[in-house]
C-alpha positions in Angstrom: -15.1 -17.2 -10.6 -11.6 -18.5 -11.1 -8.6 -17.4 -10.0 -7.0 -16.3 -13.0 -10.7 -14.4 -14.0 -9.9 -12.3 -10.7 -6.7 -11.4 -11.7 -8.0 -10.3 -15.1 -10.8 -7.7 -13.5 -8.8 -6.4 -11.5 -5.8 -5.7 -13.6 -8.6 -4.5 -15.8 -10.0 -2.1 -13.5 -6.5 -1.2 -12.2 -5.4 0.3 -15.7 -9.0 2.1 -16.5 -8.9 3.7 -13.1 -5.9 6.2 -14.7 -7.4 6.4 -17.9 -10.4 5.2 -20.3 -9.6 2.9 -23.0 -11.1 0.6 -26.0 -10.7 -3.2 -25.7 -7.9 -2.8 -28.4 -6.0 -0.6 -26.0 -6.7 -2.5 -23.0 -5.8 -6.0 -24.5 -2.1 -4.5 -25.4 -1.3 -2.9 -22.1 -2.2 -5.9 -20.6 0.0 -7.9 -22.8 2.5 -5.5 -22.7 2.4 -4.5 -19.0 1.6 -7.7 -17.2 3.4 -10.4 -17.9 1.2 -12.8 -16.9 -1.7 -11.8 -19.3 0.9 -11.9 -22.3 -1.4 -15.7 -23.3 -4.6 -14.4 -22.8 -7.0 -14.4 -25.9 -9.3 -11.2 -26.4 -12.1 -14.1 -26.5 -11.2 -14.0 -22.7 -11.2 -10.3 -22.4 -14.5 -9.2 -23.8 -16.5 -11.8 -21.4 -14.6 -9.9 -18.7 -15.4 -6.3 -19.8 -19.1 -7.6 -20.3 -19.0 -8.7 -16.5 -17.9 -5.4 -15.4 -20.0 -3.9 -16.9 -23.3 -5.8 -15.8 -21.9 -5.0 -12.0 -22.0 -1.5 -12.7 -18.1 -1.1 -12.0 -17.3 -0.4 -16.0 -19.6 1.5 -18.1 -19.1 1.9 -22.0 -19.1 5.0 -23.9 -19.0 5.6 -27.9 -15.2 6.3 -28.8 -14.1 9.4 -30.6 -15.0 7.9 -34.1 -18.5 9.3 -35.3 -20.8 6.7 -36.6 -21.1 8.0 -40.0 -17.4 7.7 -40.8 -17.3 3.8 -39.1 -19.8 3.3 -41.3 -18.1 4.1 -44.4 -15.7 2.2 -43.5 -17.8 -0.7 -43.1 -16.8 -1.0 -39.3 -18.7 -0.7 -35.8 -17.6 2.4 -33.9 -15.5 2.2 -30.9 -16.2 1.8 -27.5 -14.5 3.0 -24.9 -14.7 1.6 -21.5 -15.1 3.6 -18.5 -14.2 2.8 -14.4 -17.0 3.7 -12.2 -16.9 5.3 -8.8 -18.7 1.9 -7.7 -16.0 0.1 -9.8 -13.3 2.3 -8.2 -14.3 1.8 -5.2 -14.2 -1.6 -5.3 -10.7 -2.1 -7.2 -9.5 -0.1 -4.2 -11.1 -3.1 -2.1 -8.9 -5.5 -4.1 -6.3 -3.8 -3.7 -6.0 -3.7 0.5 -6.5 -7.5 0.4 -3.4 -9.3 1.5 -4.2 -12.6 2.0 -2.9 -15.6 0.4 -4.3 -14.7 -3.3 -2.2 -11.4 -3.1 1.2 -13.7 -3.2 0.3 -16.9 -5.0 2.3 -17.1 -8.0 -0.7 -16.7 -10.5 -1.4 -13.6 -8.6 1.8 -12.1 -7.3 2.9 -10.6 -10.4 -0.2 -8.3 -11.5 -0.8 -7.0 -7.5 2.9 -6.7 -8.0 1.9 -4.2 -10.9 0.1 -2.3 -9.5 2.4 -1.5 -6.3 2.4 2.1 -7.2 -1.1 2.2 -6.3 -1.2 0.6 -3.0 -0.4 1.9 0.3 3.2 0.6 2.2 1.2 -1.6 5.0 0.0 -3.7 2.0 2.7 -3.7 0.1 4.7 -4.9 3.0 2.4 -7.7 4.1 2.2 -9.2 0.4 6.0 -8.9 0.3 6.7 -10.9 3.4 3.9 -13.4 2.8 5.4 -14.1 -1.3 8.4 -14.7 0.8 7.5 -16.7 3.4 5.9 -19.1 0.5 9.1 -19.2 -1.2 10.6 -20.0 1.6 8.3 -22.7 2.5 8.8 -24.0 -1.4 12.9 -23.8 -0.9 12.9 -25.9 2.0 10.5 -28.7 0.3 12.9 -28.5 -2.6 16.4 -29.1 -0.4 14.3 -31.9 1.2 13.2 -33.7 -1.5 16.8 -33.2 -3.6 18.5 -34.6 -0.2 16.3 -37.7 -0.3 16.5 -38.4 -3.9 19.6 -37.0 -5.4 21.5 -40.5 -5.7 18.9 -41.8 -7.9 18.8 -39.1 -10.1 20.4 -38.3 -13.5 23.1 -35.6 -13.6 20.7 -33.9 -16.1 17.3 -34.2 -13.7 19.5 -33.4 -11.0 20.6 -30.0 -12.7 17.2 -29.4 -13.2 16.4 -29.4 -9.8 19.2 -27.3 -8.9 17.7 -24.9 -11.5 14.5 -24.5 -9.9 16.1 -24.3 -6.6 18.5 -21.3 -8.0 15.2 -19.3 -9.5 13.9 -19.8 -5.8 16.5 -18.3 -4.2 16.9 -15.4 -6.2 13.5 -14.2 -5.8 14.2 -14.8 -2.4 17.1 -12.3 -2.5 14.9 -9.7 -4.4 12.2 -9.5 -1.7 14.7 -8.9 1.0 16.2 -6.3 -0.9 12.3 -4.9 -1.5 11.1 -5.7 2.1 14.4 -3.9 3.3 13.9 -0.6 1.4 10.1 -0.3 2.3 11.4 -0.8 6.1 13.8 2.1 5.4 10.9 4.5 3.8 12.5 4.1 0.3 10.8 4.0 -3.1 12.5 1.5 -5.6 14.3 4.8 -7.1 16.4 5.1 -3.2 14.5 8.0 -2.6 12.5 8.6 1.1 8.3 8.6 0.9 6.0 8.7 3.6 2.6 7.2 3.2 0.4 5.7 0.5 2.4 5.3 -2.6 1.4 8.6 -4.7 -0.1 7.9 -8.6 2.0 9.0 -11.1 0.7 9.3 -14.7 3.8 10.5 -16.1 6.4 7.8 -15.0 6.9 4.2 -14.5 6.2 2.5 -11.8 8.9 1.3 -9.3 11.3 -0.9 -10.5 10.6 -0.1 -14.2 7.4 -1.5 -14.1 4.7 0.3 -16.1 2.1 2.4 -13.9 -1.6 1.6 -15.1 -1.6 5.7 -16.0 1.7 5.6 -18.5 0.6 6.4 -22.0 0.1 3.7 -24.2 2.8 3.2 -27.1 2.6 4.3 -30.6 -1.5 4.2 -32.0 -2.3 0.9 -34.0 -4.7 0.0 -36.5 -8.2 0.3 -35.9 -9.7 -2.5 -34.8 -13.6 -3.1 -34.3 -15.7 -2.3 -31.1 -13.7 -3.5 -27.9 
């Protein structure tokens, strides 16, 4: 499996274990939710689902459409995919792994996601190991600008300087995170003991959408998945 296949299941499982949803609903709060799935195809996502599926984590029910009105409208019903307790179980798995993969920067953002979900000890660990790789990344980057800054253009050089800059200020952001998970405190300033509790109703820390918020307005019906 690749890397960025592994972050799809498990952001996929992430937002079905709050609630079911058809592969039109799950493609759109992925795009919409996770930033890093915003290029991702839905020839990419239906392999995915299928996958789940066949390891008994997913399981696919008919939607709320009855057959006999898809089929005056010439269309397959919908299907509506369904998290398992084996396929809970196992996103919960995923989710205590802090290893390397948990902080690399195709993964970082969708564990990032799904924060509200996972317990402070992990949360913690991924935190300091993003930023231990950033700050393994800055000091390669002040390195290799010292060494070669007299034979570069002012415009490559700004460039550098650029990347350096983004580097630092993510950087800042996970001290100011790392800090205020040392002190008890929720992204809101507000003390919490414990596992980070679900919440269906409002966003995730920071803004970010929990895998439980209500999807936006409906859309257009789309086919099965």
């Amino acid at each position: 499996m690749s890397r960025r296949s592994g972050i799809l299941e498990f952001a996929v499982l992430g937002l079905l274990r709050e609630s079911p949803m058809h592969g039109y609903e799950l493609r759109k709060r992925l795009n919409t939710s996770l930033g890093v799935f915003r290029a991702f195809s839905y020839g990419t996502l239906y392999p995915c689902l299928k996958t789940l599926v066949a390891n008994g984590w997913l399981i696919e029910e008919p939607g709320n459409t009855s057959e006999a009105t898809a089929a005056l409208a010439g269309r397959r019903a919908k299907i509506v995919y369904r998290l398992t307790a084996e396929g809970k179980e196992h996103f919960e798995q995923l989710l205590s792994q802090t290893g390397p993969d948990a902080y690399e920067d195709e993964t970082f953002a969708a564990r990032f996601a799904f924060f509200g979900q996972t317990s402070r000890d992990v949360r913690m660990r991924v935190l300091e190991g993003r930023r231990s790789r950033l700050e393994e990344r800055l000091e390669k980057m002040r390195a290799s600008l010292a060494r070669t800054r007299e034979r570069l253009d002012d415009y490559t050089l700004e460039l550098q300087r650029h990347g350096m800059e983004s580097v630092e200020r993510e950087v800042r952001w996970l001290n100011e995170l790392i800090e205020s998970e040392r002190a008890g405190r929720d992204l809101r300033g507000s003390a919490s003991e414990g596992p980070a509790q679900q919440d269906t109703t409002h966003g995730a820390p920071g803004g970010l959408p929990r895998p439980g918020d209500r999807p936006g307005p409906d859309t257009p019906d789309d086919t099965a998945t």
